[in-house]
SEFIZA-3560 file (N, C-alpha, C; in Angstrom, 3 decimals):
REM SEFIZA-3560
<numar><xx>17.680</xx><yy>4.184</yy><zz>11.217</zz><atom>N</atom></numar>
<numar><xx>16.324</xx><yy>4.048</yy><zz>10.752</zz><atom>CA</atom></numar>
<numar><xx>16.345</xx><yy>3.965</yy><zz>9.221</zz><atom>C</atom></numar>
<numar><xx>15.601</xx><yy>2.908</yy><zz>8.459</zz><atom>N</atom></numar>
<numar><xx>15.145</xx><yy>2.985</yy><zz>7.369</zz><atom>CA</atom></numar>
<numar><xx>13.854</xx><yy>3.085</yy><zz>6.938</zz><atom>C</atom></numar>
<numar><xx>13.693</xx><yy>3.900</yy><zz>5.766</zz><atom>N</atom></numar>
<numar><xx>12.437</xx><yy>4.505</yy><zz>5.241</zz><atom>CA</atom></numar>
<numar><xx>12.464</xx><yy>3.374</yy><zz>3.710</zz><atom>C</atom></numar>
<numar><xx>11.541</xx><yy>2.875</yy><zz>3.882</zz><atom>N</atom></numar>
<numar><xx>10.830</xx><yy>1.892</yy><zz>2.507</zz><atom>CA</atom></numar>
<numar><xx>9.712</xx><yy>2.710</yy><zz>1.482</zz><atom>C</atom></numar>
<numar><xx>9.594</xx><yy>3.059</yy><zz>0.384</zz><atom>N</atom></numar>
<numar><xx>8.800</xx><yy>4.210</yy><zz>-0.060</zz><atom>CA</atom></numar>
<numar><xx>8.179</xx><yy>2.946</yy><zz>-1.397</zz><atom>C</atom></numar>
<numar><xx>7.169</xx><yy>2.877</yy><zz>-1.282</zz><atom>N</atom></numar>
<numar><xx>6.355</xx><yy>1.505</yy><zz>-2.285</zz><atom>CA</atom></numar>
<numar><xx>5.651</xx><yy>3.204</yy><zz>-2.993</zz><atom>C</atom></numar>
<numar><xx>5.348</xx><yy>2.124</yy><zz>-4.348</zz><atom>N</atom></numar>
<numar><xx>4.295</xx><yy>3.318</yy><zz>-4.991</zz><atom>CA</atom></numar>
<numar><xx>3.250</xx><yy>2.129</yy><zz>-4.682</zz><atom>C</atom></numar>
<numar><xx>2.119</xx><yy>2.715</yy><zz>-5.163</zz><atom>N</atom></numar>
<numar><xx>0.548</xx><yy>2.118</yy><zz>-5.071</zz><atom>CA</atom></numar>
<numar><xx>1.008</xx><yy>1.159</yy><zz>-6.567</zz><atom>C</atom></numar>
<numar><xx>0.309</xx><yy>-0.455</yy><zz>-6.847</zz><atom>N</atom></numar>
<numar><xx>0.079</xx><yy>-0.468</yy><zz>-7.668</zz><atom>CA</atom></numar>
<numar><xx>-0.655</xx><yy>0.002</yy><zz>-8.678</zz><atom>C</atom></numar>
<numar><xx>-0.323</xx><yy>-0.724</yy><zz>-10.277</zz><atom>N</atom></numar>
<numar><xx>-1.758</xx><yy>-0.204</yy><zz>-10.945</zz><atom>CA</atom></numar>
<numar><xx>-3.078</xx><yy>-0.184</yy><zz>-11.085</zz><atom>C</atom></numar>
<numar><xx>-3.130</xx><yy>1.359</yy><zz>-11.448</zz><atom>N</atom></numar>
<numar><xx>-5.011</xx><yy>1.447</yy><zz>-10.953</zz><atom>CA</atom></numar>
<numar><xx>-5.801</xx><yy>0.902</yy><zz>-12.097</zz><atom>C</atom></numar>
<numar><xx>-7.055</xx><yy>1.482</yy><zz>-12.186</zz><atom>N</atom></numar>
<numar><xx>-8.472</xx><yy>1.055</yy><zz>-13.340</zz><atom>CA</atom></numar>
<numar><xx>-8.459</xx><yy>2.142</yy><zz>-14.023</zz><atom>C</atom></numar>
<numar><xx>-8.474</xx><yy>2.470</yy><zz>-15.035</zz><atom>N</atom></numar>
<numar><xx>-8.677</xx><yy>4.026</yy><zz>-16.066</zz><atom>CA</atom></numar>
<numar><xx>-9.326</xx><yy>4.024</yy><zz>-15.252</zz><atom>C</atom></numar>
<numar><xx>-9.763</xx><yy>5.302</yy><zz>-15.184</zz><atom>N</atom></numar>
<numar><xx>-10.808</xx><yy>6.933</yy><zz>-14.641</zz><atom>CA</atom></numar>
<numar><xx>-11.919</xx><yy>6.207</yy><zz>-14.778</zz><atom>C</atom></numar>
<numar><xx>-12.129</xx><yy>5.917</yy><zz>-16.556</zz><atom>N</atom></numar>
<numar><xx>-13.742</xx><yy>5.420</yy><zz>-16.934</zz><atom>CA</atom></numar>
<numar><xx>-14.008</xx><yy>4.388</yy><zz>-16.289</zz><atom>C</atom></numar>
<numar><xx>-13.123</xx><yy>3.213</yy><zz>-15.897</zz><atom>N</atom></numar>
<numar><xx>-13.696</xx><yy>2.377</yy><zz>-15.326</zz><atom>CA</atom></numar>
<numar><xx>-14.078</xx><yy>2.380</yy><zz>-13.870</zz><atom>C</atom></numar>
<numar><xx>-12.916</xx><yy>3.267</yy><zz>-13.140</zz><atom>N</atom></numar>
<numar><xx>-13.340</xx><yy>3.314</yy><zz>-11.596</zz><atom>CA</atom></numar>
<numar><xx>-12.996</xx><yy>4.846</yy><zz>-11.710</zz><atom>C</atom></numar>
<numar><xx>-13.580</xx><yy>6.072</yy><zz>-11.367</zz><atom>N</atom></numar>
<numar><xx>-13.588</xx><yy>7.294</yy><zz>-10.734</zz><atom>CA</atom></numar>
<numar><xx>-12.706</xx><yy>7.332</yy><zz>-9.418</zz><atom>C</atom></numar>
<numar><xx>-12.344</xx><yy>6.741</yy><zz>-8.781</zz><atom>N</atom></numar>
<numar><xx>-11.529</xx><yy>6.556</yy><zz>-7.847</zz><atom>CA</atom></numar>
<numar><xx>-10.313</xx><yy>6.254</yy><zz>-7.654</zz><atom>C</atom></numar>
<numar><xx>-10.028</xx><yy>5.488</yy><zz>-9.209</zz><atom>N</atom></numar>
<numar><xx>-8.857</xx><yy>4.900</yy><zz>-9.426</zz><atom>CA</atom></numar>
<numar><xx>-8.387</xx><yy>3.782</yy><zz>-8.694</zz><atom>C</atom></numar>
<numar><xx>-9.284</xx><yy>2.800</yy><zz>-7.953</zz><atom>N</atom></numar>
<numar><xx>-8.494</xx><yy>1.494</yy><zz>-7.415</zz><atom>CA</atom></numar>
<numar><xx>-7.859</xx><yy>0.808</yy><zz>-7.743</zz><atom>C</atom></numar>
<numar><xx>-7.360</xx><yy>-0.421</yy><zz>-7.431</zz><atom>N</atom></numar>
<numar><xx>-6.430</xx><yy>-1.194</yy><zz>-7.632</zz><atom>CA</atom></numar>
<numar><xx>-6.668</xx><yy>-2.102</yy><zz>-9.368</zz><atom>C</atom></numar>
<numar><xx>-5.775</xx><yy>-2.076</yy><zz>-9.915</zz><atom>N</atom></numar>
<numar><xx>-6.037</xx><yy>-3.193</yy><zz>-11.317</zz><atom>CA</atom></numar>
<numar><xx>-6.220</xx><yy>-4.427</yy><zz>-10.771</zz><atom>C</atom></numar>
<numar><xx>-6.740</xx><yy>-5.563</yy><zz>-11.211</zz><atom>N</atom></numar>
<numar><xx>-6.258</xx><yy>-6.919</yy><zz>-10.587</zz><atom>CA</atom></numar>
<numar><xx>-4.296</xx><yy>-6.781</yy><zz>-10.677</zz><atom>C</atom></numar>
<numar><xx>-3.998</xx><yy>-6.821</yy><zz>-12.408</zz><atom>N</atom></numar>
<numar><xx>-2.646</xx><yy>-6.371</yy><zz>-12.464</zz><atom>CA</atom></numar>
<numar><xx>-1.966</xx><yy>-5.758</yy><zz>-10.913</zz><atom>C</atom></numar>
<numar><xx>-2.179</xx><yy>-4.594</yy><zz>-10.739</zz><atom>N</atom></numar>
<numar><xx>-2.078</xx><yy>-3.836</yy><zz>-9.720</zz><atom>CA</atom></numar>
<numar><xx>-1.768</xx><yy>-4.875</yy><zz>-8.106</zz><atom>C</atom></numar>
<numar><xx>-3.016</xx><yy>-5.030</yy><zz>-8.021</zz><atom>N</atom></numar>
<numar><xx>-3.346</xx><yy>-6.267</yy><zz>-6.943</zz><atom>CA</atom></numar>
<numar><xx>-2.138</xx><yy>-7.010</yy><zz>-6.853</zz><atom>C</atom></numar>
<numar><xx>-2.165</xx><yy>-7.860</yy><zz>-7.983</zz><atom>N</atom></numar>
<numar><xx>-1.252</xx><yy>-9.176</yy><zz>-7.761</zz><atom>CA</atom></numar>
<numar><xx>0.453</xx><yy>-8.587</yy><zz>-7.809</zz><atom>C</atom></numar>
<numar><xx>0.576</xx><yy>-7.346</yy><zz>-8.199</zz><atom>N</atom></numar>
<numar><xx>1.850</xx><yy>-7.041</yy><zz>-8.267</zz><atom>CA</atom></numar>
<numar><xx>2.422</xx><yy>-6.482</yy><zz>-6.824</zz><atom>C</atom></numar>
<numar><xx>1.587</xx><yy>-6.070</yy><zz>-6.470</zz><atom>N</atom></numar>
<numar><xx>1.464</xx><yy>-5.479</yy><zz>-5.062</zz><atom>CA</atom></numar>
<numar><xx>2.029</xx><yy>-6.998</yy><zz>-4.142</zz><atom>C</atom></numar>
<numar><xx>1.012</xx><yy>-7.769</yy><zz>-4.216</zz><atom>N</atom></numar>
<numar><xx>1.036</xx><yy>-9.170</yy><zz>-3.573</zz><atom>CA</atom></numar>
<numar><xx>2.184</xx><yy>-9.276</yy><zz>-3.658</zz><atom>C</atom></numar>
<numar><xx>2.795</xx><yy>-9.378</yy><zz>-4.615</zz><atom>N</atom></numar>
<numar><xx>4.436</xx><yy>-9.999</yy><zz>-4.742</zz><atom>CA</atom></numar>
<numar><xx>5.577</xx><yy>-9.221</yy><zz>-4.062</zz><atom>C</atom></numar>
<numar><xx>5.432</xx><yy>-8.029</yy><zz>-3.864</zz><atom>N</atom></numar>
<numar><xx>6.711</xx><yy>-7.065</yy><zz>-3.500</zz><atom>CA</atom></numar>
<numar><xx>5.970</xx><yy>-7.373</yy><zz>-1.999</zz><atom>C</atom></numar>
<numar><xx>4.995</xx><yy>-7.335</yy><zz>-1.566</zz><atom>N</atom></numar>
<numar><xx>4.611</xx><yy>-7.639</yy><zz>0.131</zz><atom>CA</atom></numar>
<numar><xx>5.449</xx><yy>-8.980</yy><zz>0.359</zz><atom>C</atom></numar>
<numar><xx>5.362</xx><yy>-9.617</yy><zz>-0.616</zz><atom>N</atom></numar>
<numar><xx>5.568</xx><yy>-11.281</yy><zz>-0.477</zz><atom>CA</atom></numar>
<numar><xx>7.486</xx><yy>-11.188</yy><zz>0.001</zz><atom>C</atom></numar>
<numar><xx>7.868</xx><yy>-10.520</yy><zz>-0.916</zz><atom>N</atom></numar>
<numar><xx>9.348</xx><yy>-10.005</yy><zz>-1.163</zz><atom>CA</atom></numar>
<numar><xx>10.081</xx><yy>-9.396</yy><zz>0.446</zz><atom>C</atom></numar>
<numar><xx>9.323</xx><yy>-8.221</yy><zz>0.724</zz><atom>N</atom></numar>
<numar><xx>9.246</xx><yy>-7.663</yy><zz>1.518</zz><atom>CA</atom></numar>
<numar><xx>8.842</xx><yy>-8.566</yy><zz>3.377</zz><atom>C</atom></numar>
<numar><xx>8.010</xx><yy>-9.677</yy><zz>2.813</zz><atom>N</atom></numar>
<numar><xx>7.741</xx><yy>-10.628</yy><zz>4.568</zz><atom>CA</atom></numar>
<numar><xx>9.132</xx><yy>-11.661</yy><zz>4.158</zz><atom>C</atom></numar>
<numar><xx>9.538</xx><yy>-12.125</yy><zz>2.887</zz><atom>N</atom></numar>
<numar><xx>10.361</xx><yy>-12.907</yy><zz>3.321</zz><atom>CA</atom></numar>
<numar><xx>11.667</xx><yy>-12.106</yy><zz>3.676</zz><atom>C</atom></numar>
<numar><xx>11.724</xx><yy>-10.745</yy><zz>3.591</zz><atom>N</atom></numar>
<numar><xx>13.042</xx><yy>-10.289</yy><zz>3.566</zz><atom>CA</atom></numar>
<numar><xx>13.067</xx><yy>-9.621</yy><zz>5.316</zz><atom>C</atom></numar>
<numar><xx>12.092</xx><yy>-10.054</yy><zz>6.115</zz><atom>N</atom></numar>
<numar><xx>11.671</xx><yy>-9.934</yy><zz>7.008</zz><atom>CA</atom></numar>
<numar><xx>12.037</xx><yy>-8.461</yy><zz>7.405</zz><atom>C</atom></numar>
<numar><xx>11.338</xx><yy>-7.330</yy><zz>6.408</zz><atom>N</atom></numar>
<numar><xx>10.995</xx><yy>-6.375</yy><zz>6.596</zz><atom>CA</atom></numar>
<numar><xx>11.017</xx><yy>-5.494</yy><zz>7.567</zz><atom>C</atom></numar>
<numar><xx>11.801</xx><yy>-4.583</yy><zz>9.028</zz><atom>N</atom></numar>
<numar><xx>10.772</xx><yy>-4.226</yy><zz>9.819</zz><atom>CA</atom></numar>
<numar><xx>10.091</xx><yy>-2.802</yy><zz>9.482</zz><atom>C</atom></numar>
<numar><xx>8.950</xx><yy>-3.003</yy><zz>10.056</zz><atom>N</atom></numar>
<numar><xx>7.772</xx><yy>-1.678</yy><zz>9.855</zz><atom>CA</atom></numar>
<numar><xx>7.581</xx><yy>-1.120</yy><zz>11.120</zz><atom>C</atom></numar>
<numar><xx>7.561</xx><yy>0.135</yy><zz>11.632</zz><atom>N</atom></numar>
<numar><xx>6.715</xx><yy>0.736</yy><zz>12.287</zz><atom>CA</atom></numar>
<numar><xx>5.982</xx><yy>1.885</yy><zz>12.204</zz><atom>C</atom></numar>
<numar><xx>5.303</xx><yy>1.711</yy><zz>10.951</zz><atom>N</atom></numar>
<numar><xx>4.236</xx><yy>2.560</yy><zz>10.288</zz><atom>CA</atom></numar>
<numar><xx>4.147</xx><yy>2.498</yy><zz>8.766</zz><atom>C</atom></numar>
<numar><xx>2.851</xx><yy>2.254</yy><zz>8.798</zz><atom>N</atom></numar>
<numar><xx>2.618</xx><yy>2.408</yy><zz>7.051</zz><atom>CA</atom></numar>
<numar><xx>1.993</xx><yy>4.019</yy><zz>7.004</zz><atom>C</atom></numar>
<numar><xx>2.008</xx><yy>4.209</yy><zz>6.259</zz><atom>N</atom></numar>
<numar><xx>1.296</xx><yy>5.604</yy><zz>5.888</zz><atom>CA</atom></numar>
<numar><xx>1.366</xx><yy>5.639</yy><zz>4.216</zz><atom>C</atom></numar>
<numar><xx>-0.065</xx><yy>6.439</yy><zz>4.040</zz><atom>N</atom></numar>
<numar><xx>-0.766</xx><yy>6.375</yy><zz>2.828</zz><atom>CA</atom></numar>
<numar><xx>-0.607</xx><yy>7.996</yy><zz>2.341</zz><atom>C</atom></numar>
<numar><xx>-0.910</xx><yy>7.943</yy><zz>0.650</zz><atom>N</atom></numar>
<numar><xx>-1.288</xx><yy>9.372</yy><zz>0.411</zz><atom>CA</atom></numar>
<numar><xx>-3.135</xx><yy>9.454</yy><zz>0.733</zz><atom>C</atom></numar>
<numar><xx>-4.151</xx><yy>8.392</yy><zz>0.741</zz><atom>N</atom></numar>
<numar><xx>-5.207</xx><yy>8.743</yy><zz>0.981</zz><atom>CA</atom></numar>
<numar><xx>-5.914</xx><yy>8.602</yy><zz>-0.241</zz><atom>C</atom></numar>
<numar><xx>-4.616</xx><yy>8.355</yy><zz>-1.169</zz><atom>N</atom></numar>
<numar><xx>-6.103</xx><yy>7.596</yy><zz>-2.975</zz><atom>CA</atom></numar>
<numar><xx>-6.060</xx><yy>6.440</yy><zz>-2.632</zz><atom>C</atom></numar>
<numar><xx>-7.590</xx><yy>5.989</yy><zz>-3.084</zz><atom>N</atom></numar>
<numar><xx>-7.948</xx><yy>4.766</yy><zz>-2.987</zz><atom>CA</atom></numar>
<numar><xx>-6.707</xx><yy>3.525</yy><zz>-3.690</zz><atom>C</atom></numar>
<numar><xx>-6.376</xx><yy>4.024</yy><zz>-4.223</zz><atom>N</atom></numar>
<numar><xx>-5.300</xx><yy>2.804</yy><zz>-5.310</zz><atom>CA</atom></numar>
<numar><xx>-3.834</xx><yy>2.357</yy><zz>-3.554</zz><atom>C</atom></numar>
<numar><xx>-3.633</xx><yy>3.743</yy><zz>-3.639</zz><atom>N</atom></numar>
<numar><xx>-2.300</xx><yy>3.649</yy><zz>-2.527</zz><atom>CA</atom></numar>
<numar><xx>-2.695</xx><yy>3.157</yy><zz>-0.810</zz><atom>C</atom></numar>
<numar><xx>-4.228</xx><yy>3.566</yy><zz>-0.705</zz><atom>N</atom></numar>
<numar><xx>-4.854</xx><yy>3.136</yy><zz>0.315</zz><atom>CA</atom></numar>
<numar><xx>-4.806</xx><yy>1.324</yy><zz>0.480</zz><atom>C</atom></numar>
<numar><xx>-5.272</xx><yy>1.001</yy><zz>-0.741</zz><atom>N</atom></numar>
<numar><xx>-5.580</xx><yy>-0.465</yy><zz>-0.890</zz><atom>CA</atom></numar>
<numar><xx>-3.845</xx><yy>-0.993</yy><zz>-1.036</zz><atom>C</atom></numar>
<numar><xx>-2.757</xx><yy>-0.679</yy><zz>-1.716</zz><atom>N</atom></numar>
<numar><xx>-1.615</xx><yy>-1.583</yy><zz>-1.439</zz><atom>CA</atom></numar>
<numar><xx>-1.422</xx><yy>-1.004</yy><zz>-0.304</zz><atom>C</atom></numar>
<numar><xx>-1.108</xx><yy>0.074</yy><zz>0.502</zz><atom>N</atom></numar>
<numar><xx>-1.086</xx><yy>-0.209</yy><zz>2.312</zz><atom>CA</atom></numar>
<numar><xx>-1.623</xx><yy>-0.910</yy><zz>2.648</zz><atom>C</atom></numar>
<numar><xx>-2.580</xx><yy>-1.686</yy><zz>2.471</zz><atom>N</atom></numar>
<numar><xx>-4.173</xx><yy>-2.710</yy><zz>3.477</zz><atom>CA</atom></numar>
<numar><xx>-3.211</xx><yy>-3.968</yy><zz>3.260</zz><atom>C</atom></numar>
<numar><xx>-2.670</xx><yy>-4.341</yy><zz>1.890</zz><atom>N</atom></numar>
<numar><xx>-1.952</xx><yy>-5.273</yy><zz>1.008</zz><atom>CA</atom></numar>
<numar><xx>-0.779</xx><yy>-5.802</yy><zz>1.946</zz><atom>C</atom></numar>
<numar><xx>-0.021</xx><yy>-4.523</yy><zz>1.580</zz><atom>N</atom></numar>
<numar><xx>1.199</xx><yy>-4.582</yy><zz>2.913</zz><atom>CA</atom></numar>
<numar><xx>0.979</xx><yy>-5.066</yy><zz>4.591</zz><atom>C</atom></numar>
<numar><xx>-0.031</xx><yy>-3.982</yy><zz>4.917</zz><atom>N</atom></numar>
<numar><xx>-0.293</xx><yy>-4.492</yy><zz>6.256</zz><atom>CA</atom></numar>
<numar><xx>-0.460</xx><yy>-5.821</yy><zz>6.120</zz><atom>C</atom></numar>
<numar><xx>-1.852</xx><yy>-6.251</yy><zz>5.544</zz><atom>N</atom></numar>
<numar><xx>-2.413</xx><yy>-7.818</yy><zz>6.013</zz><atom>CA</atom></numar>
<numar><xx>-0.784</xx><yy>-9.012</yy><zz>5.775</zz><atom>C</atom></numar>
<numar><xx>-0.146</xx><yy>-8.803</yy><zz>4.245</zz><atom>N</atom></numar>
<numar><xx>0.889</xx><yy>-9.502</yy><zz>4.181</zz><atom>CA</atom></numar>
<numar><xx>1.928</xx><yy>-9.807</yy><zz>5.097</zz><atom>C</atom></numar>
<numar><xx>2.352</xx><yy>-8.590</yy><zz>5.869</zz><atom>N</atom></numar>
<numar><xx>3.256</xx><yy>-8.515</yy><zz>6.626</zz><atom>CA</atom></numar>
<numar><xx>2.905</xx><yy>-8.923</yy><zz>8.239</zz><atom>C</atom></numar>
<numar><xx>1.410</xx><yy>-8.631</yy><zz>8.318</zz><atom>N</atom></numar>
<numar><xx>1.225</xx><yy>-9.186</yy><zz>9.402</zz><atom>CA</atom></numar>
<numar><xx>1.364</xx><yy>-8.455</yy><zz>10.551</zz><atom>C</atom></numar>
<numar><xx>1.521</xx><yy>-7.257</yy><zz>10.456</zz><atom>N</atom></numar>
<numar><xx>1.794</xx><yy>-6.110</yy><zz>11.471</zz><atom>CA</atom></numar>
<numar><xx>0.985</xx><yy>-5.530</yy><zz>12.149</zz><atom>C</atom></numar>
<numar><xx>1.033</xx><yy>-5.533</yy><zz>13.611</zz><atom>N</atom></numar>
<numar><xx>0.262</xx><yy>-4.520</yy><zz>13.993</zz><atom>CA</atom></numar>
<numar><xx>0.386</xx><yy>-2.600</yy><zz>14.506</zz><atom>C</atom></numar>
<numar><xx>0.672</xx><yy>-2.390</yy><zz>13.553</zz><atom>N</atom></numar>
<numar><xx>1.262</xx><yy>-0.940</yy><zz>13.620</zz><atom>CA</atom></numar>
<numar><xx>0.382</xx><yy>0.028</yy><zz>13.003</zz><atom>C</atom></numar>
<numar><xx>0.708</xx><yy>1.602</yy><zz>13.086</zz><atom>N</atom></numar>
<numar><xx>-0.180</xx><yy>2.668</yy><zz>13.119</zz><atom>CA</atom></numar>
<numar><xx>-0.165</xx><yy>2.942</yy><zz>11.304</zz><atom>C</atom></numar>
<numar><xx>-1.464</xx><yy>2.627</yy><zz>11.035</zz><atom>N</atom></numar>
<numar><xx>-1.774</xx><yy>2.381</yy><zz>9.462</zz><atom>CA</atom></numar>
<numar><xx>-2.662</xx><yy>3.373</yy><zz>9.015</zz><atom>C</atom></numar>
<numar><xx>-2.112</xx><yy>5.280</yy><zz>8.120</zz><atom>N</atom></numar>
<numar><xx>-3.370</xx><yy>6.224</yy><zz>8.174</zz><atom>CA</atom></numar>
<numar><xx>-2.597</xx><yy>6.643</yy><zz>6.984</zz><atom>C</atom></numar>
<numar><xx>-3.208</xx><yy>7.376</yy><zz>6.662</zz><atom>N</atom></numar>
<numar><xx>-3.465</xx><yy>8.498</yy><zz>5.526</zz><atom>CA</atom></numar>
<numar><xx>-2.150</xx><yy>9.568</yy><zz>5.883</zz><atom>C</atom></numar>
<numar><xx>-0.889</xx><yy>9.959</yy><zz>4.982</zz><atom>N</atom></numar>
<numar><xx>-0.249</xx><yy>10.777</yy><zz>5.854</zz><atom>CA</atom></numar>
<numar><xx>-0.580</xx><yy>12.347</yy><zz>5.590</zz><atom>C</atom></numar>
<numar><xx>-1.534</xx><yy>12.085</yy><zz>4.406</zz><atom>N</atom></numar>
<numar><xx>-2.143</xx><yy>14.039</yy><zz>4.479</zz><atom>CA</atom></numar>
<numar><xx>-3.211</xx><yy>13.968</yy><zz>5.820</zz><atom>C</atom></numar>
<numar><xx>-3.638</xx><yy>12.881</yy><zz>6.417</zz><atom>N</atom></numar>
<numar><xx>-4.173</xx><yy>13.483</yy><zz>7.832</zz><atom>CA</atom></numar>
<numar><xx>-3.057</xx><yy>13.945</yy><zz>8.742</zz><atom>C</atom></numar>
<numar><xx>-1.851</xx><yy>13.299</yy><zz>9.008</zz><atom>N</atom></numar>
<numar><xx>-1.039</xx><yy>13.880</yy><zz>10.056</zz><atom>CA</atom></numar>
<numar><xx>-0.232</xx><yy>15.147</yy><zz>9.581</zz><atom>C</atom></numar>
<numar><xx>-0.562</xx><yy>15.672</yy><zz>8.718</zz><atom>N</atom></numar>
<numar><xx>0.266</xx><yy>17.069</yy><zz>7.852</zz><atom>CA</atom></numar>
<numar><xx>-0.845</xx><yy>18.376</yy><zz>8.254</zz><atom>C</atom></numar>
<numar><xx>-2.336</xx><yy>17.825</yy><zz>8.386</zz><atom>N</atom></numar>
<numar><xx>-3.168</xx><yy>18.749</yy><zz>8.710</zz><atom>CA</atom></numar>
<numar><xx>-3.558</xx><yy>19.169</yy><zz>9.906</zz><atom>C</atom></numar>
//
């Protein structure tokens, strides 16, 4: 078994988003390591998130890129 460990791309300062989502930066960098990752024909059977919006959104990134249909959550829900 191999474990793949992505960080979230970069987020928005605080001031701009309170939530910290994705930068466009962020976004498109994300795009590329998914891109990296489908041609290197990747396998996944589970994404899991920390549950911030920034790391939430490159999991969504990953999933849609890769094309997977596998179990996609938050992993501080399965710790609780």
């Amino acid at each position: 078994m191999a474990v793949y460990l992505v960080q979230h791309g970069k987020s928005l300062p605080k001031e701009k988003d309170p939530a910290k989502g994705l930068s466009e930066t962020g976004r498109q960098e994300t795009l590329k390591i998914a891109d990296v990752a489908l041609m290197y024909q990747v396998p996944v059977s589970i994404i899991a998130h920390s549950g911030k919006t920034r790391a939430e959104q490159t999991a969504r990134i990953f999933k849609d890129i890769l094309k997977v249909d596998v179990p996609w959550r938050s992993w501080m829900a399965s710790v609780r």
